[in-house]
C-alpha positions in Angstrom: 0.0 0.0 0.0 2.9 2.2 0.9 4.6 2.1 -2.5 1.1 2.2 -4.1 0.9 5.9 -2.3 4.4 6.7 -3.4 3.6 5.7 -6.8 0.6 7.8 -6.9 2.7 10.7 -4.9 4.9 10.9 -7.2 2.4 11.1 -10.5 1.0 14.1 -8.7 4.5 15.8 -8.1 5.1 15.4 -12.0 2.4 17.1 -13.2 3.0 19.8 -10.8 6.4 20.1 -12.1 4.9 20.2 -15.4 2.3 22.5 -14.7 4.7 25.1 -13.1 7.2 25.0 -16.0 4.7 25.7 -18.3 3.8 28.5 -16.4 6.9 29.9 -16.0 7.6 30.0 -19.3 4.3 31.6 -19.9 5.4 34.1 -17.5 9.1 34.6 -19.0 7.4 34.8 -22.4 9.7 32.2 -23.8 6.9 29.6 -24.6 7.1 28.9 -28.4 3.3 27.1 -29.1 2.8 27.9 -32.1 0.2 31.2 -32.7 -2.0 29.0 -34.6 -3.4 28.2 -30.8 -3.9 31.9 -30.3 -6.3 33.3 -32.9 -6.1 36.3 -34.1 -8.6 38.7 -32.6 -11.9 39.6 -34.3 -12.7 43.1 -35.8 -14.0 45.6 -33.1 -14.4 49.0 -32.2 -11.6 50.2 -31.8 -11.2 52.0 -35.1 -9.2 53.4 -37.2 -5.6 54.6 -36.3 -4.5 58.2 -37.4 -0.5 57.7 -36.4 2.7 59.6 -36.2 6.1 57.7 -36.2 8.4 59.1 -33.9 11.9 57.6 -33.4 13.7 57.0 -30.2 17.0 57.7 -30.5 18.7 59.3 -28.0 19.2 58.4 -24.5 19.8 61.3 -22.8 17.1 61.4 -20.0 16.5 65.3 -20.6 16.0 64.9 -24.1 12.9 66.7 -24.6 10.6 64.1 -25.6 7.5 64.9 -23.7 7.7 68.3 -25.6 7.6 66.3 -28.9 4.9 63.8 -27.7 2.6 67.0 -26.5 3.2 68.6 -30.7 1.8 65.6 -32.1 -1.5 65.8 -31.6 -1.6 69.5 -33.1 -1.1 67.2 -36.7 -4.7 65.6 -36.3 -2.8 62.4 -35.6 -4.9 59.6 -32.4 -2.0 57.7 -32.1 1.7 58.4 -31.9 3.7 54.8 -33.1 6.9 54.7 -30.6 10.1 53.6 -32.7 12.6 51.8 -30.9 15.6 50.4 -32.3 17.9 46.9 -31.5 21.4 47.1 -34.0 24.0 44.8 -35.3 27.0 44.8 -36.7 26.0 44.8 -40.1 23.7 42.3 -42.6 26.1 39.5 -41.9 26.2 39.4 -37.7 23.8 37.2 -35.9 24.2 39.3 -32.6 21.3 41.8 -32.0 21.6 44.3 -28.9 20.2 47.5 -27.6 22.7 50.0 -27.3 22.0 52.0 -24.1 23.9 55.0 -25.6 21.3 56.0 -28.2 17.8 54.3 -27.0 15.8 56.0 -23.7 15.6 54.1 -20.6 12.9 51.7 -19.8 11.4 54.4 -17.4 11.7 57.2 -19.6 9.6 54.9 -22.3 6.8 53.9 -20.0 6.4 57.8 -19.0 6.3 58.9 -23.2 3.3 56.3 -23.3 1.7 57.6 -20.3 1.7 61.1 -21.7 0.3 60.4 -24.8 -2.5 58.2 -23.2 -3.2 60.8 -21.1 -3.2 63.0 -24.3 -6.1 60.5 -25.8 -4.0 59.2 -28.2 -3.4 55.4 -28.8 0.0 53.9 -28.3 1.9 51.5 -31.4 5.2 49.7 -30.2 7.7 49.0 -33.6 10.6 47.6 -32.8 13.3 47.7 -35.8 16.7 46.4 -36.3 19.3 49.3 -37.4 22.7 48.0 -39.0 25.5 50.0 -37.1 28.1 49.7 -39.7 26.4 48.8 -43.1 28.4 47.7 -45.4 27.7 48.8 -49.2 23.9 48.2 -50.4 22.9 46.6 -47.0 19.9 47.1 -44.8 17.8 45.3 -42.6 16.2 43.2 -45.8 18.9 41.8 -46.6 20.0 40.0 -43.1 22.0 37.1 -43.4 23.9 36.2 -40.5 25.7 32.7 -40.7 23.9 31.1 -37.8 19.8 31.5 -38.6 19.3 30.3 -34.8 21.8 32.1 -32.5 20.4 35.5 -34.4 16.5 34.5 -33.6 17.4 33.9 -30.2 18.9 37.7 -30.2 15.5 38.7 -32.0 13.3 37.2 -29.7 14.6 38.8 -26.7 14.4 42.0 -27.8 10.7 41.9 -29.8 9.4 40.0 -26.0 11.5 43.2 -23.9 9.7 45.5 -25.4 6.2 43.2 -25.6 6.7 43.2 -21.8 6.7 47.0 -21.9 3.7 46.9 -24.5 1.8 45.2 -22.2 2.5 46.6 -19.0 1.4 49.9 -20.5 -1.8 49.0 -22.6 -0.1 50.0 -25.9 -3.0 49.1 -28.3 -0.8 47.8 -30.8 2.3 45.9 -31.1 4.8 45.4 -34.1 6.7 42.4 -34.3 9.0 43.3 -36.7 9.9 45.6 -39.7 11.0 44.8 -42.9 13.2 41.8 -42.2 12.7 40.4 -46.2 15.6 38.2 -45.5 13.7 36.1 -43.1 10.0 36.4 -43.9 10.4 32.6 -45.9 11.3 31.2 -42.5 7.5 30.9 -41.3 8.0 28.8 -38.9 10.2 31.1 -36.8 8.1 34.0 -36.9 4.9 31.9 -35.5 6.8 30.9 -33.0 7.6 34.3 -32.1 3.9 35.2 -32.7 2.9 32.8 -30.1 5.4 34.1 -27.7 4.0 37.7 -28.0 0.5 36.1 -27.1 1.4 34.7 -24.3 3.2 37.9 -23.1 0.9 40.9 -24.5 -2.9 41.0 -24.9 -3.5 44.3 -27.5 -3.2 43.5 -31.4 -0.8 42.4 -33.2 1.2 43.5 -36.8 4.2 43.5 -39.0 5.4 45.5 -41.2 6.3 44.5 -44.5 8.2 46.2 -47.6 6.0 48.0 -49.8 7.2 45.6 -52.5 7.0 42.1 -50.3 3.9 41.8 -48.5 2.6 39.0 -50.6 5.2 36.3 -50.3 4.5 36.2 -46.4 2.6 33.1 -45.5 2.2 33.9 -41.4 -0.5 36.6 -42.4 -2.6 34.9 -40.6 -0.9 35.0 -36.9 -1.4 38.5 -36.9 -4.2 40.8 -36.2 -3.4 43.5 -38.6 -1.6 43.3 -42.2 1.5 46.4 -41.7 3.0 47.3 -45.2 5.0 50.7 -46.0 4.4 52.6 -49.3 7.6 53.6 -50.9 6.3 52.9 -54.3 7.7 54.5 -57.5 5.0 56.7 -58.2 6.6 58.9 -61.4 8.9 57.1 -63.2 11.1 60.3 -63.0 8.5 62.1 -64.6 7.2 65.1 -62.9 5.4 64.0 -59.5 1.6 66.4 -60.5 -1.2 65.6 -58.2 -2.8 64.1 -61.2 0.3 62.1 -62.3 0.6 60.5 -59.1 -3.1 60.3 -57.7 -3.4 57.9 -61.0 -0.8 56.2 -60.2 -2.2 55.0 -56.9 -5.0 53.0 -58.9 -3.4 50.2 -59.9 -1.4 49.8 -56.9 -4.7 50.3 -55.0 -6.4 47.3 -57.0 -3.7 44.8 -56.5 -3.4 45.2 -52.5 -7.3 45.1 -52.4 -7.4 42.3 -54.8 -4.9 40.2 -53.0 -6.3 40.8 -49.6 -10.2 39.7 -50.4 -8.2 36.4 -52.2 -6.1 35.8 -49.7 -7.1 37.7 -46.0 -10.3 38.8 -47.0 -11.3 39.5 -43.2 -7.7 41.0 -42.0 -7.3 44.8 -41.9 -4.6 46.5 -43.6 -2.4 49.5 -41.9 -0.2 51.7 -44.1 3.0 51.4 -41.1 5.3 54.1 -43.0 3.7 56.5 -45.1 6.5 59.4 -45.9 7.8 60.5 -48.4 11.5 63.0 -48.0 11.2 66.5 -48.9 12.9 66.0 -52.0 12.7 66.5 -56.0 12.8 63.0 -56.4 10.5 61.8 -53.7 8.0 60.5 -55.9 10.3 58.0 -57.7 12.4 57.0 -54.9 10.3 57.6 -51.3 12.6 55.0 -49.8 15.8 56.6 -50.4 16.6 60.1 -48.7 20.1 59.9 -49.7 19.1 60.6 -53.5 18.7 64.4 -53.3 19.6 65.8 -49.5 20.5 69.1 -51.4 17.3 69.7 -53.8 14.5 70.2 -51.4 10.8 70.4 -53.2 8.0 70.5 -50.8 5.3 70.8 -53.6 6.3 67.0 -54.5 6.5 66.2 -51.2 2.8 67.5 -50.7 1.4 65.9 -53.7 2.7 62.8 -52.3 0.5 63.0 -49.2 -2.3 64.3 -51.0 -2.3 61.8 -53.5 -2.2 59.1 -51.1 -4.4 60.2 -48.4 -7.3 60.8 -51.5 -6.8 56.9 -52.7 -7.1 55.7 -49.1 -8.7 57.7 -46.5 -12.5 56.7 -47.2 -11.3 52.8 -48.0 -13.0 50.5 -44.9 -10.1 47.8 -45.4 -7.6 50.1 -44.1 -7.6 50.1 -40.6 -4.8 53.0 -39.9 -2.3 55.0 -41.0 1.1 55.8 -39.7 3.1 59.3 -41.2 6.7 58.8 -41.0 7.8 60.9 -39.4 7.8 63.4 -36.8 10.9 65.6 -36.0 13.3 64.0 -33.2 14.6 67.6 -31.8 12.7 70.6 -30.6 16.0 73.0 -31.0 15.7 72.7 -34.9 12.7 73.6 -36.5 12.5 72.0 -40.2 10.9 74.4 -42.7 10.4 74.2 -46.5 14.6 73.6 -46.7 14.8 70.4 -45.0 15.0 67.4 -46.9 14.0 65.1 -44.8 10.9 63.0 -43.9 9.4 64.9 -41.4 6.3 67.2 -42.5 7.0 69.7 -39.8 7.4 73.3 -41.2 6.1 72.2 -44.5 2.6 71.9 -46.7 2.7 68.6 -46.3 1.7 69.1 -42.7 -1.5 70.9 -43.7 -2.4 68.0 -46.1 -2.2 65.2 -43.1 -4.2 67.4 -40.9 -7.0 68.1 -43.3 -7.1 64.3 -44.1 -7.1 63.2 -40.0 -9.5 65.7 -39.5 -12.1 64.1 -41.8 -14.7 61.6 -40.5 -13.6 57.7 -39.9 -15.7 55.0 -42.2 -18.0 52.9 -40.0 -16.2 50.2 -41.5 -12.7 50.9 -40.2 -12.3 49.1 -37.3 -8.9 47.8 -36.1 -9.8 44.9 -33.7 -11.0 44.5 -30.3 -7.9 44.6 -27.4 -7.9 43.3 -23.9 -6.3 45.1 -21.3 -3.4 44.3 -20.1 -4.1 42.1 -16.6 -3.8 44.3 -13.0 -0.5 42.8 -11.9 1.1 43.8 -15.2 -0.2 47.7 -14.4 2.2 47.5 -11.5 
């Protein structure tokens, strides 16, 4: 009877042990169930997304931030889409780390995302991987480090860090990831990562994917929202007219639709980089603001909004917008002479707010989020 009881003692103990494993790594956020086990959430009212990128990059505690955060909502923009960076070497390393020298503290974050919910305004987390020493025609696309695993371990620590802080805060939406082209075929990897997320942050969840490489991703699915940029080639080189470029948007418009009633007929879009540098050739090459730092043409530039904003603002796929991107230093104020993205001093900054300012389609709804449970308020 004795080793009967023991027997039966010891069953027990090993399900415990089991059971307490499992939830610790539920608690660590280094589960790896596949998302498939945690749907994606069903449309709901939380509606559309009017955002404004604006990039972390300085560390300095009395960088003035808060006064940034505060400007924001002057642009019509409801949400402000926090960009926080991880680097590596360059496209060949497989170690990923934040540097401490150029991203704000942990406390200074949570405080930025307190002011803006206090503000009214919704909160988007992207995380994105900056090369610190590209070498010649790399970026983060074009990853390839010579061990796949040791550089998603790297990955995965930093997309769950900043989950944590996601969902300790009630960000509404989280990003896991940005343009990592290189990777996108390896779906396995990113549902695993998917599932981790779940376990770790309750809001909605995206990617963003290159303008040109949103259809080769199979993982769609494991997400709430479909993230894409739009650095199209709108011109050709030919002169960027309202007319020229708002035509342009057509086709382009028919072929995301198109795809997403075939494919994710159900699954919201969000446009995660909409910008477009303050430069003469904006309109043919959006993505590169190396092309012409010294020719500054704001008209282009304001087309380019224009254009867009009147081919998607009224479309009840789209479930939000994000304008990349919003100055990073209060001591300089851009004008109609700075070439970069920012719309700040410039007409494109009237053509944002007249488009934020206009009505939301009934239809534009996001998703429904849970908040974040009490003990991860603390």
């Amino acid at each position: 009877m004795r080793k009967d009881k023991l027997a039966v003692l010891l069953v027990f103990a090993g399900i415990i042990a089991v059971m307490v494993a499992v939830q610790l790594q539920r608690t660590n956020g280094t589960d790896t169930q596949p998302a498939a086990t945690r749907p994606a959430k069903a449309p709901g009212p939380i509606g559309r997304l009017r955002g404004m990128a604006l990039q972390l990059h300085y560390s300095d505690e009395s960088h003035p931030y808060e006064q940034l955060v505060g400007e924001i909502p002057s642009s019509g923009a409801d949400a402000i889409c926090f960009v926080v960076h991880a680097y590596q070497e360059n496209a060949s390393s497989a170690s990923i780390f934040i540097d401490r020298r150029k991203t704000p503290s942990d406390d200074h974050l949570v405080k930025l995302i307190s002011q803006a919910h206090a503000q009214g305004m919704r909160v988007i987390i992207m995380p994105i991987v900056l090369l610190e020493n590209a070498r010649t025609g790399e970026w983060r696309g074009k990853i390839n480090p010579p061990d796949w695993s040791d550089w998603w371990e790297d990955y995965a620590n930093f997309i769950t860090y900043y989950a944590k802080i996601a969902a300790a805060t009630g960000a509404e939406v989280f990003m896991v990831g940005s343009e990592l082209v290189s990777t996108e075929a390896q779906t396995g990897r990113w549902r695993d990562l998917i599932g981790t997320v779940r376990w770790i942050y309750p809001g909605l969840i995206s990617y963003s994917a290159n303008w040109d490489h949103y259809r080769p991703i199979k993982w769609w699915d494991a997400v709430d929202i479909i993230g894409m940029t739009t650095y199209y080639d709108l011109t050709g080189g030919a002169e960027p007219t309202l007319e020229r470029l708002t035509k342009a948007w057509e086709p382009i418009k028919k072929d995301i639709l198109d795809w997403r009633a075939k494919n994710h007929p159900t699954k919201p879009i969000m446009f995660t980089e909409v910008g477009w540098p303050n430069q003469e050739t904006c309109a043919q090459y959006p993505w590169n603001y190396y092309e012409a730092p010294d020719k500054p043409d704001p008209t282009a530039q304001a087309n380019c909004f224009e254009a867009f904003f009147a081919t998607w603002i009224g479309e009840p796929a789209v479930s939000g917008f994000i304008v990349w991107e919003w100055r990073s230093n209060p001591a300089t104020q851009p004008g109609p002479e700075d070439t970069s993205y920012t719309p700040c001093g410039k007409p494109a900054l009237d053509v944002i707010r007249k488009y934020y300012q206009m009505p939301t389609p009934a239809a534009g709804a996001t998703g429904t989020r849970s908040p974040p449970p009490a003990e991860s308020r603390q």
